[in-house]
py3Dmol code that shows the C-alpha trace and the ligand (Angstrom):
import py3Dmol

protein = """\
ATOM      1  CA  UNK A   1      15.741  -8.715  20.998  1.00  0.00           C
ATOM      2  CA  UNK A   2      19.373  -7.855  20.131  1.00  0.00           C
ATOM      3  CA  UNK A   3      19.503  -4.574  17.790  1.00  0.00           C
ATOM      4  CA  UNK A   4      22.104  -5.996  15.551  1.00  0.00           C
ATOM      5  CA  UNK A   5      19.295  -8.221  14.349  1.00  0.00           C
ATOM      6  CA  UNK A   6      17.444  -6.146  13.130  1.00  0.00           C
ATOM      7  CA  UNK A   7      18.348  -3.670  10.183  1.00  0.00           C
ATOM      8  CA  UNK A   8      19.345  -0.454  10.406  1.00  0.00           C
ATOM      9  CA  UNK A   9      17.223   2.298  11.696  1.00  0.00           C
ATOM     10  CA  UNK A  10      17.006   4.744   8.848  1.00  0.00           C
ATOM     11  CA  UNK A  11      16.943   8.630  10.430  1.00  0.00           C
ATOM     12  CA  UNK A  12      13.358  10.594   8.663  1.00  0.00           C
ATOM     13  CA  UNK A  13      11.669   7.472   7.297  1.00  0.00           C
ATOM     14  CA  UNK A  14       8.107   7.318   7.568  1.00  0.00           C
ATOM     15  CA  UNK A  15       7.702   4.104   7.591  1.00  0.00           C
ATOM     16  CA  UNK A  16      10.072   1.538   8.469  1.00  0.00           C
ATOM     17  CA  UNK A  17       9.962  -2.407   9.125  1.00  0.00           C
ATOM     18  CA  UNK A  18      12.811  -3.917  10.823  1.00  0.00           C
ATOM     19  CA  UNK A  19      13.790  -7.522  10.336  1.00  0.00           C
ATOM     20  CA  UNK A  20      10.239  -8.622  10.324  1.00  0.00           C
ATOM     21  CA  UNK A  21       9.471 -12.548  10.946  1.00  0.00           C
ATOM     22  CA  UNK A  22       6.282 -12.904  10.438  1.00  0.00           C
ATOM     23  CA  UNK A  23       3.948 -15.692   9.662  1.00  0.00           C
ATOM     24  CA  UNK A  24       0.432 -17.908   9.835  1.00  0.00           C
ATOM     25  CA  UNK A  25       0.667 -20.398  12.996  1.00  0.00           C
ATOM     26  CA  UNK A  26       3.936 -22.633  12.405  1.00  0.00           C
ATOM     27  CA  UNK A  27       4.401 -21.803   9.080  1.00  0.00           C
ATOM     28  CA  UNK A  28       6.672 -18.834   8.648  1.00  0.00           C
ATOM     29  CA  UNK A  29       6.111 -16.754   5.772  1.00  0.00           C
ATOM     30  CA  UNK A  30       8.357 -13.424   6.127  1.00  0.00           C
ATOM     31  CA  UNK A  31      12.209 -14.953   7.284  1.00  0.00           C
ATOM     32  CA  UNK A  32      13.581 -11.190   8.532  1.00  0.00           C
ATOM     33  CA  UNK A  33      12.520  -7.971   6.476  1.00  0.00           C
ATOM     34  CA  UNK A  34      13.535  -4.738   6.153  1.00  0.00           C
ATOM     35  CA  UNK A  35      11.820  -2.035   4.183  1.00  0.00           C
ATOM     36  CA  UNK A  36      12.205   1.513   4.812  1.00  0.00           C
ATOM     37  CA  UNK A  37       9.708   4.598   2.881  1.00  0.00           C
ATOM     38  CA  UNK A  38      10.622   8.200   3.301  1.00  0.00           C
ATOM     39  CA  UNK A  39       8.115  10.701   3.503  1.00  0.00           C
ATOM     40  CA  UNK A  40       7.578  11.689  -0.197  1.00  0.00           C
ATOM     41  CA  UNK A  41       8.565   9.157  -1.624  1.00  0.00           C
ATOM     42  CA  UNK A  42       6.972   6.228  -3.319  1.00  0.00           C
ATOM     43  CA  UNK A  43       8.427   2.451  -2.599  1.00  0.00           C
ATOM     44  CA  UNK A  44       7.382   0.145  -4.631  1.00  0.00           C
ATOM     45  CA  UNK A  45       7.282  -3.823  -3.532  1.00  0.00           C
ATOM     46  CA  UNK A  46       7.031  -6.284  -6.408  1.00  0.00           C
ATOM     47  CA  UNK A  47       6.909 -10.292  -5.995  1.00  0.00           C
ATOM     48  CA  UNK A  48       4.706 -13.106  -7.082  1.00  0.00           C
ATOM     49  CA  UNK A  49       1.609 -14.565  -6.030  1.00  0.00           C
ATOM     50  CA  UNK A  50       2.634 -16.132  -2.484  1.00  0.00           C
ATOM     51  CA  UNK A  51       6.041 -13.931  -1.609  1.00  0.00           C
ATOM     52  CA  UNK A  52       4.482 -12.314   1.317  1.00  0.00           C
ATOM     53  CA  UNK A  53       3.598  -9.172  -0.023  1.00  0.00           C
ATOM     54  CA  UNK A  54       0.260  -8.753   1.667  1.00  0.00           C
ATOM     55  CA  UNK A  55       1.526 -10.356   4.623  1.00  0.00           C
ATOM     56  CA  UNK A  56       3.652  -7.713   4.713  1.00  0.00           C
ATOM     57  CA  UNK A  57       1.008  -4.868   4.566  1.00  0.00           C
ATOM     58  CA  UNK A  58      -1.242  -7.143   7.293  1.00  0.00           C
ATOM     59  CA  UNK A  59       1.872  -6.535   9.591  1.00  0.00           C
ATOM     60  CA  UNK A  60       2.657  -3.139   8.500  1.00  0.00           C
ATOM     61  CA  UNK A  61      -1.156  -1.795   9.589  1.00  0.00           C
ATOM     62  CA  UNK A  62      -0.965  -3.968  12.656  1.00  0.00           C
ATOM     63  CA  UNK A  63      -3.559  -6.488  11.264  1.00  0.00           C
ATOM     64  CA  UNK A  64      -1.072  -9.195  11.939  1.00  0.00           C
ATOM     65  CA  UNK A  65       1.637  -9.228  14.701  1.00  0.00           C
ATOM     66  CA  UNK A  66       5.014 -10.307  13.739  1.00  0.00           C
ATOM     67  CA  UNK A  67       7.284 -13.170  16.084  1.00  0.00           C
ATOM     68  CA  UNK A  68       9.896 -10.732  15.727  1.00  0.00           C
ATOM     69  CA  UNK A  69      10.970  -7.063  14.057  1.00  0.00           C
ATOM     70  CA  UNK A  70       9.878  -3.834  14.853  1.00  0.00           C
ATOM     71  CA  UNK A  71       7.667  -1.482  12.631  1.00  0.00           C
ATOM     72  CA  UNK A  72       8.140   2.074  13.603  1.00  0.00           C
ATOM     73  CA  UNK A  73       6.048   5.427  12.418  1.00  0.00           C
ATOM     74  CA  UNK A  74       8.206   8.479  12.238  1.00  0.00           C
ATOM     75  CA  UNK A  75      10.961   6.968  14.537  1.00  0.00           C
ATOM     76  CA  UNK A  76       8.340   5.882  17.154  1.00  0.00           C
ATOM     77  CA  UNK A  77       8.352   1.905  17.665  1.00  0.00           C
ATOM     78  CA  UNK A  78       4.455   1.123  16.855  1.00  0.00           C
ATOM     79  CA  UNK A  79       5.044  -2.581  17.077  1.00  0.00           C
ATOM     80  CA  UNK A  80       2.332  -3.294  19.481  1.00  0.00           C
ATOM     81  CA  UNK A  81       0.408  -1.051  18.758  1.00  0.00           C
ATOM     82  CA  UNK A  82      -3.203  -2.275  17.381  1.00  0.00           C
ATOM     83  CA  UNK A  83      -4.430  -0.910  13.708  1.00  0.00           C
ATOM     84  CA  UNK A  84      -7.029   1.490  15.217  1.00  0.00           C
ATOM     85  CA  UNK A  85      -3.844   3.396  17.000  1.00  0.00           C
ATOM     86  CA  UNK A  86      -1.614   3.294  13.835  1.00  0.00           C
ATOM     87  CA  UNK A  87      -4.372   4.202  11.617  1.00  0.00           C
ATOM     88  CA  UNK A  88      -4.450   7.613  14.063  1.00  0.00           C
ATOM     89  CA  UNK A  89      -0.937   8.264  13.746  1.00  0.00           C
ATOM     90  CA  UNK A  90      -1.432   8.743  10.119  1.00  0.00           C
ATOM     91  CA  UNK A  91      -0.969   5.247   8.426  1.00  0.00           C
ATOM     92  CA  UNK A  92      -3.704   4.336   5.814  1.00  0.00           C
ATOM     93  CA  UNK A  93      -3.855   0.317   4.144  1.00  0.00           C
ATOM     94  CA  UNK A  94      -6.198   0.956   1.323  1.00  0.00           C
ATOM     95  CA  UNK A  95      -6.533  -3.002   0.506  1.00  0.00           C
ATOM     96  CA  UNK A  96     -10.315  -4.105  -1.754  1.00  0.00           C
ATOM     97  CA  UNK A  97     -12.611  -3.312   0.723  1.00  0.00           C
ATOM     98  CA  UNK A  98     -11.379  -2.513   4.068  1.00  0.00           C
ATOM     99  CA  UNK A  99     -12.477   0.705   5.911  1.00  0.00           C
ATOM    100  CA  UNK A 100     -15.598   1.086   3.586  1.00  0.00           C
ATOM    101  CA  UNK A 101     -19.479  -0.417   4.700  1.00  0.00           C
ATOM    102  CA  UNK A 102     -20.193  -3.414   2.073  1.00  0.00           C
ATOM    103  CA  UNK A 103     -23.725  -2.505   2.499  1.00  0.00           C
ATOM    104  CA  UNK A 104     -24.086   1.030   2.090  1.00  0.00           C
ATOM    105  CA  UNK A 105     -24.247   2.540  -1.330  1.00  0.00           C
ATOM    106  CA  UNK A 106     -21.382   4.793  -2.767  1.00  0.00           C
ATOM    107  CA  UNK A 107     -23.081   7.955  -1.652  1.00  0.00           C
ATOM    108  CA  UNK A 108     -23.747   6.621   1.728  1.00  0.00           C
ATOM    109  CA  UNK A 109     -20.077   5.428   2.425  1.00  0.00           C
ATOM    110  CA  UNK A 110     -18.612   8.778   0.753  1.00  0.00           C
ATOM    111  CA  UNK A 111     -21.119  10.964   3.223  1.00  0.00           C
ATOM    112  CA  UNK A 112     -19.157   8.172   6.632  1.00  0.00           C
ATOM    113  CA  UNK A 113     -15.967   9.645   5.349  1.00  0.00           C
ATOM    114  CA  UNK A 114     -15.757  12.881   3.971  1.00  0.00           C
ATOM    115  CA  UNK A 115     -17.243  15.492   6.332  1.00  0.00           C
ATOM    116  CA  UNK A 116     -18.016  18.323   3.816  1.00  0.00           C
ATOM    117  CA  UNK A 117     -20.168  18.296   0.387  1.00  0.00           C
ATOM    118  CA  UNK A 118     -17.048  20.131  -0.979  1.00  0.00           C
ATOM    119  CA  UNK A 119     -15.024  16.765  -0.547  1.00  0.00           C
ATOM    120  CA  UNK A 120     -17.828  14.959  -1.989  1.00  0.00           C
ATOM    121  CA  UNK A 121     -17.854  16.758  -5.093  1.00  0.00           C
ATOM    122  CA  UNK A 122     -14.338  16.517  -5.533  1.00  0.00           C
ATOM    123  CA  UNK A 123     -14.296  12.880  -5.049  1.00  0.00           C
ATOM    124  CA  UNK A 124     -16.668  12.466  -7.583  1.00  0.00           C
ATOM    125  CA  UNK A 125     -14.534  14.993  -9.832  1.00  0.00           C
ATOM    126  CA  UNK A 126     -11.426  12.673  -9.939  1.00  0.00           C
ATOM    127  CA  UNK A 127     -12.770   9.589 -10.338  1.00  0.00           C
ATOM    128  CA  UNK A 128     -16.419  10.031 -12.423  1.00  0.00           C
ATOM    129  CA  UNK A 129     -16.737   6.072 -11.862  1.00  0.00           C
ATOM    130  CA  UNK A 130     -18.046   6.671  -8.435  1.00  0.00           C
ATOM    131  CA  UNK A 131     -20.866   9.277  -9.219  1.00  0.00           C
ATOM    132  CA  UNK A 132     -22.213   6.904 -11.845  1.00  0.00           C
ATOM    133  CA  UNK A 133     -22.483   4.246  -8.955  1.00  0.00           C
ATOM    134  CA  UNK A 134     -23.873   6.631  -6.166  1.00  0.00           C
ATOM    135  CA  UNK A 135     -26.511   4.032  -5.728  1.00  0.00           C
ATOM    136  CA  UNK A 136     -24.823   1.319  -5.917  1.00  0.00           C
ATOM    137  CA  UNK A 137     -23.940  -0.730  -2.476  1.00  0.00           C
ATOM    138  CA  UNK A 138     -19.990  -0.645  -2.462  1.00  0.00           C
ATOM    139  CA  UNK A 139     -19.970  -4.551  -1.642  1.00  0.00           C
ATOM    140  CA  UNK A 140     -21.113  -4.751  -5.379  1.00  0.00           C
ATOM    141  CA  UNK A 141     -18.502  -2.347  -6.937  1.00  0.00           C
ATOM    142  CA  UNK A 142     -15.661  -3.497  -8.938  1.00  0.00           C
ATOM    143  CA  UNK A 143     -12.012  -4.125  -6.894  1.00  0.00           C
ATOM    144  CA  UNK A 144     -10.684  -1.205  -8.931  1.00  0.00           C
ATOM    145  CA  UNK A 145     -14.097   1.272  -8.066  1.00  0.00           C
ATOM    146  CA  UNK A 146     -13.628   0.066  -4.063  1.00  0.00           C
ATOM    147  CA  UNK A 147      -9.846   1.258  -4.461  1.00  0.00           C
ATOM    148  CA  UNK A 148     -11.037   4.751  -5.462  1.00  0.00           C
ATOM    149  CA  UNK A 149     -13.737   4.978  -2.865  1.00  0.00           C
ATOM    150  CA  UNK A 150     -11.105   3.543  -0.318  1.00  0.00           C
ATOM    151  CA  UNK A 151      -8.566   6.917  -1.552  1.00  0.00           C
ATOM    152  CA  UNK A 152     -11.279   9.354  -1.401  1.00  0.00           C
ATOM    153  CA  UNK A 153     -10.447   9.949   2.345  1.00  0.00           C
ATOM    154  CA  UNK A 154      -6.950  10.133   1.644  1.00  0.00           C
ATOM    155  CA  UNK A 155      -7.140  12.842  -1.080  1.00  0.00           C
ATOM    156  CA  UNK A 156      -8.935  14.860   1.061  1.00  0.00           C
ATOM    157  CA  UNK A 157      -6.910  14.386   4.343  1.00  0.00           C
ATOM    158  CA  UNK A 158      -3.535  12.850   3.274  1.00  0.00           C
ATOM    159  CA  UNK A 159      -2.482  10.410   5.695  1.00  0.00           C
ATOM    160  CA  UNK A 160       1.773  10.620   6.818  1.00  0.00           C
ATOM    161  CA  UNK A 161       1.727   6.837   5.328  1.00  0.00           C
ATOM    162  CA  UNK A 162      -0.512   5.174   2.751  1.00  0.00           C
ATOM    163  CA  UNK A 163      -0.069   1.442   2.047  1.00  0.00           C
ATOM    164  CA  UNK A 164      -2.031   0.263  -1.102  1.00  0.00           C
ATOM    165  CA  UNK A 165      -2.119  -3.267  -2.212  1.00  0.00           C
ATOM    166  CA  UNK A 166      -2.342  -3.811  -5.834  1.00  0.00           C
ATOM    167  CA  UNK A 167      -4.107  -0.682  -6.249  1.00  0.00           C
ATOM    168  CA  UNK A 168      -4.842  -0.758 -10.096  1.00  0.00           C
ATOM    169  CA  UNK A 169      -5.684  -4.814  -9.705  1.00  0.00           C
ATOM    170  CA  UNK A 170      -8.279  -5.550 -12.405  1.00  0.00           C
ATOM    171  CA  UNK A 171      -8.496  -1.796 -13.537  1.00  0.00           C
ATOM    172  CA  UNK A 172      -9.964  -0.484 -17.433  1.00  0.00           C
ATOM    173  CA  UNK A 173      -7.224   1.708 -18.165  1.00  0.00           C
ATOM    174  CA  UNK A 174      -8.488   5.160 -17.806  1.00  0.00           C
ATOM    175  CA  UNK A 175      -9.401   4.164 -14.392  1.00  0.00           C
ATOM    176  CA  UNK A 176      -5.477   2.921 -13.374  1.00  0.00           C
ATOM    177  CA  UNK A 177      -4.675   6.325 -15.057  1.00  0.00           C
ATOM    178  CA  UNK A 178      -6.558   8.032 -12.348  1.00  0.00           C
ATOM    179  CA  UNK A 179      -5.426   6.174  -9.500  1.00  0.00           C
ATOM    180  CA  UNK A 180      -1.865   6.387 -10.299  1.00  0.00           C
ATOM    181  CA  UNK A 181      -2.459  10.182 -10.730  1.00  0.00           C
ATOM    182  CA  UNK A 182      -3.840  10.213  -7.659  1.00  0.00           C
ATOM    183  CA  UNK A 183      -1.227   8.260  -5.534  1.00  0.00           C
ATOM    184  CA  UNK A 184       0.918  10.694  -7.556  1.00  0.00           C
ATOM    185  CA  UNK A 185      -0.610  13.621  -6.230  1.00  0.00           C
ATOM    186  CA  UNK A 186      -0.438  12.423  -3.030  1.00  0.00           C
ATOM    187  CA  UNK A 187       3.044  11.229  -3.272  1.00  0.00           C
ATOM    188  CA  UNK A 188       3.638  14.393  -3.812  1.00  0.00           C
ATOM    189  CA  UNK A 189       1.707  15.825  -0.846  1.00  0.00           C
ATOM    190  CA  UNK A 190       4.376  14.199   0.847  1.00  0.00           C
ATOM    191  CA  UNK A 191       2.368  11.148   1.625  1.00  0.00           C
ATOM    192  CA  UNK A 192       5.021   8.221   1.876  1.00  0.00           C
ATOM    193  CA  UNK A 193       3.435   5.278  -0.162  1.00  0.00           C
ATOM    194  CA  UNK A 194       4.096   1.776  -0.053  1.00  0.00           C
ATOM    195  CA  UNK A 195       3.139   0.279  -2.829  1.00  0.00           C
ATOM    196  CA  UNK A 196       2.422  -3.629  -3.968  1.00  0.00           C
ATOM    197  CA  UNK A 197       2.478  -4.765  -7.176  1.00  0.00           C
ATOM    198  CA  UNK A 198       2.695  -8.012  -9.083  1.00  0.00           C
ATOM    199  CA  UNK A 199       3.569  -6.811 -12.465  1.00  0.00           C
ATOM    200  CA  UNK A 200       7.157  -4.723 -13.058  1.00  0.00           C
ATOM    201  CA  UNK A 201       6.236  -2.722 -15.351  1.00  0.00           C
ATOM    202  CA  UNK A 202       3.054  -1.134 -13.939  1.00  0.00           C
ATOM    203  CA  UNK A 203       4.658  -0.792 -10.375  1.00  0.00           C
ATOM    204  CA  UNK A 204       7.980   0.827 -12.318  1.00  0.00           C
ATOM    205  CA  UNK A 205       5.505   3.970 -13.523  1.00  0.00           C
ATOM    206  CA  UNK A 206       5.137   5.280  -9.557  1.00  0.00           C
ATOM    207  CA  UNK A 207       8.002   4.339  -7.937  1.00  0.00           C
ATOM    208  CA  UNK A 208      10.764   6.032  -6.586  1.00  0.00           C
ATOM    209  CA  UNK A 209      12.517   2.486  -4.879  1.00  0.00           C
ATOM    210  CA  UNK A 210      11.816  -0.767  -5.981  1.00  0.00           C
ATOM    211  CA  UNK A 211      12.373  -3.694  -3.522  1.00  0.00           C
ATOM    212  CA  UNK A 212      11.760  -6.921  -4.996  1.00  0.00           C
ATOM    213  CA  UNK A 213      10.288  -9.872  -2.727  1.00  0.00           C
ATOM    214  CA  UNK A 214      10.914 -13.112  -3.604  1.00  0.00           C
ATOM    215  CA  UNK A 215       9.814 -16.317  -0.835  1.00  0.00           C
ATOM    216  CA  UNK A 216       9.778 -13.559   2.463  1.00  0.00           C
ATOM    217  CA  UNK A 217      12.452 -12.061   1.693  1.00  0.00           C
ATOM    218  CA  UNK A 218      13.735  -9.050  -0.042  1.00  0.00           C
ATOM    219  CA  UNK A 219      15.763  -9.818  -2.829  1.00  0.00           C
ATOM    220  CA  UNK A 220      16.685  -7.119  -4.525  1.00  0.00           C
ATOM    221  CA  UNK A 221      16.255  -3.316  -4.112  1.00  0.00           C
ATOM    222  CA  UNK A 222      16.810  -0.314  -5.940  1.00  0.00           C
ATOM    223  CA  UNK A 223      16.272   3.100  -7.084  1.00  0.00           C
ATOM    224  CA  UNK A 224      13.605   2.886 -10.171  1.00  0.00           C
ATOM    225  CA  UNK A 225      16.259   3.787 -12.470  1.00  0.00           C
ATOM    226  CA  UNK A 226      18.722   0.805 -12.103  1.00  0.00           C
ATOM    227  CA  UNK A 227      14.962  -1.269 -12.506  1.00  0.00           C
ATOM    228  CA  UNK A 228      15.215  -3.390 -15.684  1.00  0.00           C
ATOM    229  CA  UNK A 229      10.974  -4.271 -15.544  1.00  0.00           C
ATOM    230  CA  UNK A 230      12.468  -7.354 -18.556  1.00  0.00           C
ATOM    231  CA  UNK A 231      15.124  -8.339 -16.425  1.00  0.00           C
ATOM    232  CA  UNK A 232      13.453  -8.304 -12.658  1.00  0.00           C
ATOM    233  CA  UNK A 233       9.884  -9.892 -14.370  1.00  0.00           C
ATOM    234  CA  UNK A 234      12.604 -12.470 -15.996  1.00  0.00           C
ATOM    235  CA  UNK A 235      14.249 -12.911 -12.641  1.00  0.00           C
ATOM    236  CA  UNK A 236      12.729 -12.878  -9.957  1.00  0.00           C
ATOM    237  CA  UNK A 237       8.584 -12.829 -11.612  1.00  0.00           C
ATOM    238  CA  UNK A 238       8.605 -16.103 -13.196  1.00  0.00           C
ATOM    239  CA  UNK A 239       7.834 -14.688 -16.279  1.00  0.00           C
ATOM    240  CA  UNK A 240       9.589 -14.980 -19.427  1.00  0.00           C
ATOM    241  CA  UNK A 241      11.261 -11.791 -21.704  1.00  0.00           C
ATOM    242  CA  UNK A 242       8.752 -11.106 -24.679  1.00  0.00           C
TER     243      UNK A 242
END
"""
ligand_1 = """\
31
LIG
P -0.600 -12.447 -3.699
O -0.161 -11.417 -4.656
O -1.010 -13.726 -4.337
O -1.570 -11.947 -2.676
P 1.466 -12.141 -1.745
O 2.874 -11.896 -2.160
O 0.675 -10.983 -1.271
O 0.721 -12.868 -2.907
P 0.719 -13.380 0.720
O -0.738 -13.189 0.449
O 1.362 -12.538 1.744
O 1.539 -13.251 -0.635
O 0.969 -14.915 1.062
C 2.227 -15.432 1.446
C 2.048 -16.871 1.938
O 1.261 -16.860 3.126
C 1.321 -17.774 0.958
O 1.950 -19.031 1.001
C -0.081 -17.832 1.487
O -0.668 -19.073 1.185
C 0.126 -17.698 2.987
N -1.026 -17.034 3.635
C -1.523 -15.830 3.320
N -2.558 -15.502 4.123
C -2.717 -16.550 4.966
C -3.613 -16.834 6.044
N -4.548 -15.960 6.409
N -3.467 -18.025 6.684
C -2.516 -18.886 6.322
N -1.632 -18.691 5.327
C -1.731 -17.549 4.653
"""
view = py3Dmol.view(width=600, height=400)
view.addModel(protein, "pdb")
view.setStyle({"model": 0}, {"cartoon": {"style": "trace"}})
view.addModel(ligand_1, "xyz")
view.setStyle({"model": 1}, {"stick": {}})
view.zoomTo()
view.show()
């Protein structure tokens, strides 16, 4: 492919997609993307149900191959590479779900991925919600309760690049507050996040960038402080100034 199709490389990002076309079959659902995420630094990607956000994240991890970009990982071109050999260069998706055992109870999964008791305890620490379902089989928890059980991991070995898809979907609000502090902390860490949200003005509360994704494309993008949540929910959200 010709490199003045693709956007620019961007020197110390973490993370970076590179006019990605991407799609299911014939129909093509991401027309030429570029996203960058430093290291430290929280991007946020907001769009509607059906922009391509998640198809985004599927081609980010390696879960789905695009016709045409490149995704690279610290400057290294990981574009056909397979999930299993991102995942061990320090990427983490933490979608509902994925990476945990369905049937295994809370304690069970948290014993798979956190080597020491001390990690255990901790995990159960920051987010209580967990050690009142230790029994529980995590194919029964709540979206919100997988999406803590899914960070655990990450809080105790921060990956170089976490990717979390509506991570406070469906949420009571203490428990969103404890997510977001964690991605937070991590953030922090120096973790770069990406970050997918369908409402502005939750996504606004992490984010350092905001890139707006409207149809496969990115539409708009911005530091958080030039983000109007009214204006962009208005805009480009479909839904209507209260
Ligand atoms: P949502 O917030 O509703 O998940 P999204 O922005 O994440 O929306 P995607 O899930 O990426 O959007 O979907 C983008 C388009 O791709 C939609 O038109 C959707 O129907 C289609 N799509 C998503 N997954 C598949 C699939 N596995 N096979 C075929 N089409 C798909």
């Amino acid at each position: 492919m010709k490199e003045e199709t693709l956007g620019a490389l961007v020197p110390g990002a973490a993370l970076q997609l590179r006019g990605i076309v991407a799609g299911y079959g014939e129909v093509e659902v991401l027309h030429g993307v570029d996203l960058a995420v430093p290291p430290g630094r929280a991007v946020t990607l907001l769009g509607a149900n059906g922009a391509g956000k998640s198809t985004l994240c599927a081609v980010a991890a390696g879960l789905l191959a695009p016709t045409r970009g490149r995704i690279l990982l610290d400057g290294d071109d990981v574009t056909a590479d397979p999930p299993f050999r991102r995942a061990r260069r320090g990427l983490l998706l933490v979608p509902e779900a994925r990476g945990l055992f369905p049937g295994l109870t809370v304690e069970e999964n948290l014993t798979i991925l956190l080597r020491s008791g001390d990690e255990r305890r901790q995990a159960y620490e920051r987010f209580p919600i967990l050690g009142q379902r230790r029994k529980q089989v995590a194919g029964l928890l709540s979206g919100g309760e997988q999406q803590m059980l899914g960070l655990a991991p990450a809080l105790a070995s921060p990956p170089e690049v976490l990717i979390a898809d509506e991570p406070t979907l469906g949420l009571a609000p203490i428990a969103v507050e404890q997510v977001a502090a964690a991605l937070a902390e991590l953030r922090d860490r120096g973790v770069a996040l990406l970050l997918v949200e369908e409402k502005a003005r939750e996504a606004l509360a992490l984010a350092d960038t905001v890139a707006v994704m409207e149809l496969g494309r990115i539409v708009w993008t911005g530091p958080r402080e030039e983000a109007d949540a009214d204006r962009l929910s208005e805009t480009y959200l479909g839904v209507a100034r209260v």
